[in-house]
C-alpha positions in Angstrom: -95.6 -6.1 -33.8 -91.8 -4.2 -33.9 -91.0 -1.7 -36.5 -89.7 -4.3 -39.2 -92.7 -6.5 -39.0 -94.7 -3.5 -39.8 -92.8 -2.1 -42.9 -92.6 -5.6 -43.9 -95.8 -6.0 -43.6 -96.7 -2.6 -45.5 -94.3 -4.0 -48.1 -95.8 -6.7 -48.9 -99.7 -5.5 -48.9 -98.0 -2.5 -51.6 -96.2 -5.0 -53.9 -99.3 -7.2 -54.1 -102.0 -4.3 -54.8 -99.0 -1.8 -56.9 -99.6 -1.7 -60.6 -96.7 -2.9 -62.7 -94.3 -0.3 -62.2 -93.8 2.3 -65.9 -90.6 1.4 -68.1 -88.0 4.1 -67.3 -87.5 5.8 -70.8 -84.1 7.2 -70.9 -84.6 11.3 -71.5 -82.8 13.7 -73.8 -79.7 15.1 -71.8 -80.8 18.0 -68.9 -80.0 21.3 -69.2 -77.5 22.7 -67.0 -80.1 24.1 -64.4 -82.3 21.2 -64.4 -82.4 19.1 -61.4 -80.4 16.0 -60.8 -83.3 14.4 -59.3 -86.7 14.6 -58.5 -88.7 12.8 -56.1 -92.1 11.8 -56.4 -94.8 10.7 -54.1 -96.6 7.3 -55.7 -99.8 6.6 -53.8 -100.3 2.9 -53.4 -103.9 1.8 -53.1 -104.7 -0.1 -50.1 -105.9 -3.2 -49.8 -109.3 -2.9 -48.8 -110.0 -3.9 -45.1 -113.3 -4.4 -42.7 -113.3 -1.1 -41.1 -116.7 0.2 -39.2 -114.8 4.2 -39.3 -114.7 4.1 -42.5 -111.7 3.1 -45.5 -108.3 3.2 -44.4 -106.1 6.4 -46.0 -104.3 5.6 -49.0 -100.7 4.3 -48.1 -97.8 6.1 -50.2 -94.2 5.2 -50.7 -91.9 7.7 -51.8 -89.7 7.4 -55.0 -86.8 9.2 -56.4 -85.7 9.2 -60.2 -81.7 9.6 -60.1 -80.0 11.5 -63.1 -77.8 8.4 -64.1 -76.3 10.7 -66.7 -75.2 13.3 -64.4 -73.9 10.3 -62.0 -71.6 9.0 -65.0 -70.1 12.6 -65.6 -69.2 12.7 -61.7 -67.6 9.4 -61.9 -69.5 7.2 -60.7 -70.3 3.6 -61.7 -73.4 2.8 -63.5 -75.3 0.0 -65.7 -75.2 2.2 -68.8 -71.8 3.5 -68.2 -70.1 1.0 -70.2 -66.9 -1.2 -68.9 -64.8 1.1 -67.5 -61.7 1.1 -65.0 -63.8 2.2 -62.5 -66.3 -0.8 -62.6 -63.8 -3.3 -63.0 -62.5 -1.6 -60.0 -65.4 -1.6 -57.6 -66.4 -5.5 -59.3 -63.0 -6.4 -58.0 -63.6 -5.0 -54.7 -67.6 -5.8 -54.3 -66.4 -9.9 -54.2 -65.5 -10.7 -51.6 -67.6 -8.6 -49.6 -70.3 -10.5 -51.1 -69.2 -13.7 -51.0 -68.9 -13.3 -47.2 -72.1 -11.5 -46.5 -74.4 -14.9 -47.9 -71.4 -17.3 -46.2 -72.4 -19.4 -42.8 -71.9 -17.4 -39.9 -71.8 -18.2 -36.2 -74.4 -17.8 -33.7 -72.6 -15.0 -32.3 -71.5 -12.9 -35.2 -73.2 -9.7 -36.7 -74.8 -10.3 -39.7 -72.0 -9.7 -42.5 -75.0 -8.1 -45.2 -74.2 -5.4 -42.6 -71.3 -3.7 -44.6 -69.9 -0.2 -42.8 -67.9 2.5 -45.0 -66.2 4.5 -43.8 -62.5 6.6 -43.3 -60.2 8.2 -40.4 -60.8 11.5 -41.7 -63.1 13.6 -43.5 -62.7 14.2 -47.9 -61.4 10.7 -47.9 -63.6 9.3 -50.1 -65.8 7.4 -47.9 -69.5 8.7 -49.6 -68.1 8.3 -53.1 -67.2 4.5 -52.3 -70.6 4.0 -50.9 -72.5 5.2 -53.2 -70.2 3.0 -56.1 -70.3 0.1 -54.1 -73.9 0.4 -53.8 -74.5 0.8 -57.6 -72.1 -1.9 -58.1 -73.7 -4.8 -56.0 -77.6 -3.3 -57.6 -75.7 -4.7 -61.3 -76.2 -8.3 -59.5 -79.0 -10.6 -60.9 -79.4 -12.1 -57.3 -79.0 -9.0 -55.2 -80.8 -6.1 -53.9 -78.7 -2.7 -51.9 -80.2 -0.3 -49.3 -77.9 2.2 -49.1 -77.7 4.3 -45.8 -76.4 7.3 -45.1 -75.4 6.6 -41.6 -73.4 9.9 -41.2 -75.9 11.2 -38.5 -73.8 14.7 -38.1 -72.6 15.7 -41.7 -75.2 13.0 -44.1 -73.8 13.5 -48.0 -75.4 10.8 -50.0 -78.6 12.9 -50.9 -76.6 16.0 -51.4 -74.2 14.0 -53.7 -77.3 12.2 -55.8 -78.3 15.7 -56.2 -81.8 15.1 -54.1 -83.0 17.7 -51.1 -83.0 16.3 -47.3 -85.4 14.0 -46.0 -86.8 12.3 -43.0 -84.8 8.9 -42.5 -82.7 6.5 -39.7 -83.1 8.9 -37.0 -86.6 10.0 -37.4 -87.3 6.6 -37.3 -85.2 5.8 -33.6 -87.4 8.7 -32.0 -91.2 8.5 -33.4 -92.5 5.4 -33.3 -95.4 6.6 -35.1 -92.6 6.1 -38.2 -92.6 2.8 -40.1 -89.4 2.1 -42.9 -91.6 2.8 -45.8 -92.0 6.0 -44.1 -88.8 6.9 -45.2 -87.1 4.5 -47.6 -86.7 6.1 -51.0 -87.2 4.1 -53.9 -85.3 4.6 -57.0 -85.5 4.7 -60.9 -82.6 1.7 -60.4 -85.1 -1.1 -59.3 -83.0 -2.8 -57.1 -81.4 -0.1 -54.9 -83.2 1.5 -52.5 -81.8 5.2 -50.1 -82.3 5.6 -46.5 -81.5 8.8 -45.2 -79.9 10.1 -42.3 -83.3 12.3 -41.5 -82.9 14.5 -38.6 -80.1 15.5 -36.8 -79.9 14.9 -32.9 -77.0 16.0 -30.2 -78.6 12.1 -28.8 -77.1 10.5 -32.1 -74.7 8.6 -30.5 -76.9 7.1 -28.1 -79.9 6.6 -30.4 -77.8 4.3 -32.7 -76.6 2.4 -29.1 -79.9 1.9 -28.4 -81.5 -1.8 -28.3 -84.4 -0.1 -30.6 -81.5 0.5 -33.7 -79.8 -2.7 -32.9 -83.2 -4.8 -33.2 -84.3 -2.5 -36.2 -80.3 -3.9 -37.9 -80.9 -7.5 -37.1 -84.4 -7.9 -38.6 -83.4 -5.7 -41.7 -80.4 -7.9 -42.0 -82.7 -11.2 -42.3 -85.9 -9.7 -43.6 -84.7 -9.9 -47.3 -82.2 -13.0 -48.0 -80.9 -11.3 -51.3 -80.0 -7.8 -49.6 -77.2 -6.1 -48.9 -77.5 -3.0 -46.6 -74.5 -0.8 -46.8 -73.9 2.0 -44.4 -72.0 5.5 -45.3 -70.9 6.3 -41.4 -68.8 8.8 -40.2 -65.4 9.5 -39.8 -63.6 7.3 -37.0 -61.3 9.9 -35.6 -63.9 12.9 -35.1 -67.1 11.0 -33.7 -68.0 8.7 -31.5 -71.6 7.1 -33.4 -69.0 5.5 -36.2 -67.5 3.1 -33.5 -70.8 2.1 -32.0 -72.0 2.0 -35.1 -69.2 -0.8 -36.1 -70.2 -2.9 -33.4 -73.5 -3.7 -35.2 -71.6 -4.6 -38.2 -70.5 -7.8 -39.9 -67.9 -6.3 -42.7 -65.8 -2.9 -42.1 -64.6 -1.7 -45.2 -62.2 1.7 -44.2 -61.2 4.3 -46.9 -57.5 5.5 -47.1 -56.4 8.2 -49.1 -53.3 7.6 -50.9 -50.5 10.3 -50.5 -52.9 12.2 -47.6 -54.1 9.8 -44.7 -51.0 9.4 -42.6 -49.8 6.2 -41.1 -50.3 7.2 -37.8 -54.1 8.5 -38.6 -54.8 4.6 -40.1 -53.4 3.0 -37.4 -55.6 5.3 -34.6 -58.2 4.3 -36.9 -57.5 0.9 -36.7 -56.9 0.6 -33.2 -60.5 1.5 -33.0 -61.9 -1.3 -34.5 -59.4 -3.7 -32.4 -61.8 -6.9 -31.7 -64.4 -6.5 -34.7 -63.8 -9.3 -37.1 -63.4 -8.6 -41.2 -61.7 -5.2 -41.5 -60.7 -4.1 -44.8 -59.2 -1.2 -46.5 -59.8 0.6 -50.0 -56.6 2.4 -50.9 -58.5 5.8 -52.5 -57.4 7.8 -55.4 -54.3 6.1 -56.5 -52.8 7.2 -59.5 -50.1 4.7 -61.2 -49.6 7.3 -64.1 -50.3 11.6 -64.0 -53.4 12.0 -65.8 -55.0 8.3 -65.6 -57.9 7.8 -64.3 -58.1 7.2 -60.6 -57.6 3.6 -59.3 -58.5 1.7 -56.1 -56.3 -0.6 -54.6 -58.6 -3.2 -52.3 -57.3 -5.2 -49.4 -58.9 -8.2 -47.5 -58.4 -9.4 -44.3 
């Protein structure tokens, strides 16, 4: 049985057996030291099996409770943060991305629910998109995100949702004694879900080459009809794992800073994904006015 068919598995035996999960409640605004997050471990009882050593250990998912008030006062889209610029924004540029990842593909192409962010350079943006992109598609009534931070060498996601380190993608390419509920974080939003970048290895490169992670992509990308799994990779001009990474990947959305990624950087960049099919660019940090908020300017193609 691979990797997949065992979470899946898991999955399934934990959503059957799982009592109904508690209404969030929303809380009275934190105080300036408390934490942005908190993660919780939420034992799941088994379902009990014929076992002559005895009953099986109690299986446990782990689940994290993200500050949605702290995320809207970092900018960042969310379902209570009213309509603003910045989620008519991101709807605008979450469209077509979906429309293509449910469309009828070949027998050859990578599955396009397989949607890669990232930039040429570092501070870019790339994280900050990922993460609104991710909240964005979770708004849909007939979608689900898992959002991974694919950014082996310098991983950002946690650190920006405010939440400590944790086992994740890479942890899971080494020890096969890990399954994805392992290390999948579940989250106070109930239809996005966090995989981490877990530990960092100088075989990175290599590990996300491997048949092991492309196998692991392919039956992620079908498990779940409704999902979409986006990846925050690195940048494409300082490591090698963002372009093998790429080559797993039905959509390529690149981040470009406006008024600081130079034309020559975006073309090396896109001379690196030369071949791939369905690369597109989100203009960052655009400002049609001093002092307005930030806009994104999206292009397909």
């Amino acid at each position: 049985m691979s990797i997949i068919e065992k979470a899946a598995s898991r999955i399934d035996q934990q959503r059957q057996n799982a009592a109904p999960a508690t209404p969030i409640v929303p809380a009275e605004p934190p105080l300036v030291d408390a934490p942005a997050a908190v993660l919780v471990d939420v034992p799941v009882p088994p379902a009990p099996t014929p076992d002559l050593a005895g009953a099986a250990a109690p299986a446990r998912t782990r689940r994290v409770e993200l500050d949605l008030g702290r995320m809207r006062e970092l900018g960042m889209v969310t379902a209570a943060g009213g309509r603003t610029n910045l989620l008519e924004e991101f709807r605008i540029i979450k469209r077509p991305l979906l429309k293509r990842a449910f469309a009828e593909r070949g027998p050859k192409d990578n599955p396009a629910n397989l949607i890669m962010i990232t930039s040429s350079l570092p501070g870019e943006g790339k994280t900050y998109c990922a993460i609104n992109l991710a909240m964005s598609i979770a708004m849909e009534l007939d979608h689900t995100v898992l959002l991974v931070d694919a950014d082996v060498a310098r991983p950002s996601v946690l650190r920006t949702l405010g939440l400590p380190a944790q086992r994740g993608l890479m942890d899971i390419l080494v020890d096969d004694a890990l399954d994805l509920p392992d290390v999948i974080l579940r989250t106070n939003v109930d239809t996005l879900a966090l995989l981490p970048a877990g530990t960092s290895s100088h075989s990175a490169t290599e590990l996300l080459a491997s048949s092991t992670m492309a196998a692991m992509l392919t039956e992620l990308a079908n498990r779940y009809p409704d999902r979409v799994i986006i990846f925050d990779s690195p940048p494409l001009m300082l490591t090698t794992e963002a372009r093998v990474l790429a080559s797993h990947m039905g959509q390529i959305v690149v981040v470009v800073e406006a008024q600081t990624t130079t034309q020559h950087a975006v073309k090396e960049s896109l001379q690196q994904l030369e071949g791939m099919s369905n690369v597109n660019l989100i203009y960052n940090k655009t400002r049609d006015i001093p002092g307005i908020e930030e806009t994104y300017d999206y292009h397909y193609g």
